[in-house]
C-alpha positions in Angstrom: 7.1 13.6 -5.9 5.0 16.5 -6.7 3.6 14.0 -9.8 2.8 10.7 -7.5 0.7 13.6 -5.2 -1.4 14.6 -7.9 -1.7 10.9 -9.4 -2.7 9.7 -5.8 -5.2 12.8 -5.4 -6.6 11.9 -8.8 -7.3 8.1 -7.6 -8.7 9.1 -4.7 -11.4 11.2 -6.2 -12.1 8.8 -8.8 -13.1 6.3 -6.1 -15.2 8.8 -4.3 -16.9 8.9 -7.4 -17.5 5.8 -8.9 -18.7 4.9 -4.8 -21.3 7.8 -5.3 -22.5 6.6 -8.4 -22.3 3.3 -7.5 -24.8 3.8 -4.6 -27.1 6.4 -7.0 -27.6 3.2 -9.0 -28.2 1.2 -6.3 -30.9 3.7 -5.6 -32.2 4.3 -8.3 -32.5 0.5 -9.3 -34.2 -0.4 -5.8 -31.5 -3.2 -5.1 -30.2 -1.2 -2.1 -33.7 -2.0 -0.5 -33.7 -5.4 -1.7 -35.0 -8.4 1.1 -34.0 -12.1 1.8 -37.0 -14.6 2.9 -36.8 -16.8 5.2 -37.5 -20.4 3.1 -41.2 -22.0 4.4 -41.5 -18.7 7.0 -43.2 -16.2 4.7 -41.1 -13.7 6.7 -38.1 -11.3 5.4 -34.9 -10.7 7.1 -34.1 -6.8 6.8 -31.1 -6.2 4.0 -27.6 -6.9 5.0 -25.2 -4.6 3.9 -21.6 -5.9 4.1 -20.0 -2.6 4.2 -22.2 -1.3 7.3 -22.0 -4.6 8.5 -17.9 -4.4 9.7 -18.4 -1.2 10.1 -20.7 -0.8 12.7 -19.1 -4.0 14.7 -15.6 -2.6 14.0 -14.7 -6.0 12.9 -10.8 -7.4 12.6 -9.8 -7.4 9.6 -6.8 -10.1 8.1 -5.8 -11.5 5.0 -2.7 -12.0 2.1 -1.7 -9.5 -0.2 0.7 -8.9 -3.0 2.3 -5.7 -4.1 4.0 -4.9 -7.9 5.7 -1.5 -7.9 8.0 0.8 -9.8 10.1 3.5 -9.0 10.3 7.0 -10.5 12.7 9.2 -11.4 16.3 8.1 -11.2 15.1 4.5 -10.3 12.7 4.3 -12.8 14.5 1.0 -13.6 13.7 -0.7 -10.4 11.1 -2.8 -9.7 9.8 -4.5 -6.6 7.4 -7.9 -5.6 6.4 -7.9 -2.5 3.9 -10.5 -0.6 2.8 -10.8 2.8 0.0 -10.8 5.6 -2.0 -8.0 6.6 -4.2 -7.4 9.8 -6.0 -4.3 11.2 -9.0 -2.9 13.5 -11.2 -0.1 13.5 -11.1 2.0 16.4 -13.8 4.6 16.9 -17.1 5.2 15.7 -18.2 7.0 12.4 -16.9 10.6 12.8 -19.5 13.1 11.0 -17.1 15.4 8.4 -19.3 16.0 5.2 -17.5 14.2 2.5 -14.5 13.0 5.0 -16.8 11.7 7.5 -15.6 7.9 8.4 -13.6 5.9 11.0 -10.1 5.4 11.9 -8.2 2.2 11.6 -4.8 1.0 13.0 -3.1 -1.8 11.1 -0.1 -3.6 10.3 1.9 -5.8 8.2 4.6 -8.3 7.6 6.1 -9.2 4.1 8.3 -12.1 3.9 8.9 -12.1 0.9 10.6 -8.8 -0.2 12.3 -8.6 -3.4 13.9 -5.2 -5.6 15.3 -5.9 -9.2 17.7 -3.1 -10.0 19.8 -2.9 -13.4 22.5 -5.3 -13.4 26.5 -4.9 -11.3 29.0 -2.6 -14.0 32.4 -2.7 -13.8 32.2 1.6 -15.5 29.5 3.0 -13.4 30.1 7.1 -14.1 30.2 8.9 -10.4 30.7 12.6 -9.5 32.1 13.8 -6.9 34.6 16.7 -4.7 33.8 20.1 -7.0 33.1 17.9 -10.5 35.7 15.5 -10.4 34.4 12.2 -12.5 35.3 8.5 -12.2 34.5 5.4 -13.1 33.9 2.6 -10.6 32.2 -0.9 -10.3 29.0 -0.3 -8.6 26.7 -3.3 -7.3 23.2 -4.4 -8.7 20.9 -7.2 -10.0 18.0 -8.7 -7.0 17.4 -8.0 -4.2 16.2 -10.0 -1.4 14.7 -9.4 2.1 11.4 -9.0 4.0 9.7 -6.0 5.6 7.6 -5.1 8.6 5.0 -2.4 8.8 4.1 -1.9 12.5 2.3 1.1 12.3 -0.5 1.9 9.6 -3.1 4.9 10.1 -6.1 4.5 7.8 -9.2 6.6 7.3 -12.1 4.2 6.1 -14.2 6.9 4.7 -18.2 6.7 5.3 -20.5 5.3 2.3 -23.5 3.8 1.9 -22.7 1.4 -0.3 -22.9 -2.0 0.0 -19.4 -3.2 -2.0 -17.3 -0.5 -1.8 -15.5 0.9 1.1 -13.1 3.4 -0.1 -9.9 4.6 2.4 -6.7 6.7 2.7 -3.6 5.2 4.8 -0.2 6.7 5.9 2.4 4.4 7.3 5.8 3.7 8.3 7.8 0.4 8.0 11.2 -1.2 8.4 12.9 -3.2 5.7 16.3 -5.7 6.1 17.8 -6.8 2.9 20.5 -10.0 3.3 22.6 -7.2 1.1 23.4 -3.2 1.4 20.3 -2.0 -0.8 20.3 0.2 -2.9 23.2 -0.7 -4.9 25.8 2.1 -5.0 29.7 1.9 -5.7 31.7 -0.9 -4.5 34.3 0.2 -1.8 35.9 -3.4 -2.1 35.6 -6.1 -4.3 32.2 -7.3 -4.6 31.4 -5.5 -1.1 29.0 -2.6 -2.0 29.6 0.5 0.3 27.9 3.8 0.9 24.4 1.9 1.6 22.8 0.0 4.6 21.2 -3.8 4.7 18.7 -1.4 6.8 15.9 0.6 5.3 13.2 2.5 6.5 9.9 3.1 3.9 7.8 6.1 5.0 4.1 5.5 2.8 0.7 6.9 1.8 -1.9 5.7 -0.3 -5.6 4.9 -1.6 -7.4 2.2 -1.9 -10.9 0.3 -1.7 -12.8 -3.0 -0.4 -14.6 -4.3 -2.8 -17.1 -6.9 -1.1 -18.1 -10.3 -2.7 -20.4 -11.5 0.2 -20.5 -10.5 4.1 -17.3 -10.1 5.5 -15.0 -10.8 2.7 -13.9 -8.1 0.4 -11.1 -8.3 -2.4 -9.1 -5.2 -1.5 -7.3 -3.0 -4.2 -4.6 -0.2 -3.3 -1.8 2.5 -4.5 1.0 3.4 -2.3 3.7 5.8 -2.9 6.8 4.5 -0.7 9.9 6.5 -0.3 13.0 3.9 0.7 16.1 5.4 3.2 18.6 4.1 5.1 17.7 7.6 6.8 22.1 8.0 6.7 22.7 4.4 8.5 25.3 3.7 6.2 27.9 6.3 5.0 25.5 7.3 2.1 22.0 7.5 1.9 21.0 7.5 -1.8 17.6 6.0 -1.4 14.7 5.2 -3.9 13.1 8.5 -3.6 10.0 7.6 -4.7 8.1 4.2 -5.7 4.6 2.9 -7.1 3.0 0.2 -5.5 -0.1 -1.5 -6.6 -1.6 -3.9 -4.1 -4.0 -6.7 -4.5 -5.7 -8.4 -1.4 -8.0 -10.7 0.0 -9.9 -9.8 3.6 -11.5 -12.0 6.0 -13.7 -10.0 8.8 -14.5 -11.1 12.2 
């Protein structure tokens, strides 16, 4: 866990960065003071900056997205596809904090399609149990299937001057129902996996940016670490510890 921190530090200042330099160019170029005319006026319309632009309005924001992940450590051999709808509003105004000035944003999302690909059912899975004692049991596995609702997302939309990128850091917390006991763990009865829950709940955090293509529409990249528990629902709770996500979007702002 103490890996994904660092990697999710790292990201984070390397968008910081490449926003900075970004808007240095900008500068430096003159484009950031570039004008429109008004055809057979003679007039120019003052520059419009997309990224100030939803800002300052504290536009709605809503649009489909897509998330690939992977998990780490003793489910390094899962992986997880993930699609749904995403909608979310800033709330205040620009709060002054040096280099975390911005604006908070409450969100939320709803996946449909949910799906986990976990190594396929054994009949000789190796457990360990009771002061040592080792046995060999079937244990369950193979896809996954579900969908997932995150009512609750907390995201800082940090302050830039630049006109395409708008860089943030979210936290969240979402529920997940799978149509079977996820993840797969030793088989209590024939075919019945045991120990686990078709209920899951997936604490999150992450980084991410807008990138914008033209006034309110932005293609949005992300990385979220997601931890996956059954926080003890069923008579187990092994979890997925610790997962990768990598998210791709599209916004529309209003």
């Amino acid at each position: 866990m103490t890996r994904m921190l660092k990697f999710l530090s790292f990201v984070l200042v390397t968008v910081s960065m490449t926003v900075s330099a970004q808007t240095a160019s900008s500068n430096a170029l003159g484009t950031g003071n570039s004008q429109t005319m008004i055809a057979g006026t003679g007039i120019h319309n003052l520059p419009i900056n997309p990224v100030a632009q939803v800002r300052n309005a504290k536009s709605w924001e809503y649009g489909p997205f897509v998330n690939y992940g992977v998990g780490l450590g003793d489910r390094s051999a899962y992986k997880f596809l993930w699609a749904g709808f995403q909608a979310a509003k800033p709330l205040t105004p620009v709060y002054k904090a040096g280099i975390f000035s911005g604006q908070f944003e409450l969100g939320a999302n709803i996946m449909p399609l949910w799906q986990a690909y976990t190594p396929a059912p054994t009949l000789a899975a190796r457990f360990t149990c009771c002061g040592g004692q080792v046995w060999y049991a079937p244990e369950g596995g193979g896809t996954y299937r579900g969908v997932s609702l995150t009512p609750i997302i907390l995201r800082w939309n940090f302050f830039t001057t630049n006109r395409r990128f708008q860089p943030w850091l979210q936290g969240a917390g979402g529920l997940i129902y799978t149509t079977h006991k996820f993840p797969p763990a030793q088989q209590v009865t024939e075919g019945i996996p045991g120990g686990t829950s078709v209920w899951n709940f997936s604490p999150q955090g992450g980084v991410g940016l807008h990138y914008f293509t033209r006034p309110k529409r932005s293609i949005d990249l992300g990385i979220n670490a997601v931890h996956i528990s059954s926080a003890s629902l069923g008579d187990k709770n092994p979890g997925v510890n610790a997962s990768v996500q990598f998210q791709l979007g599209y916004t529309f702002w209003k």
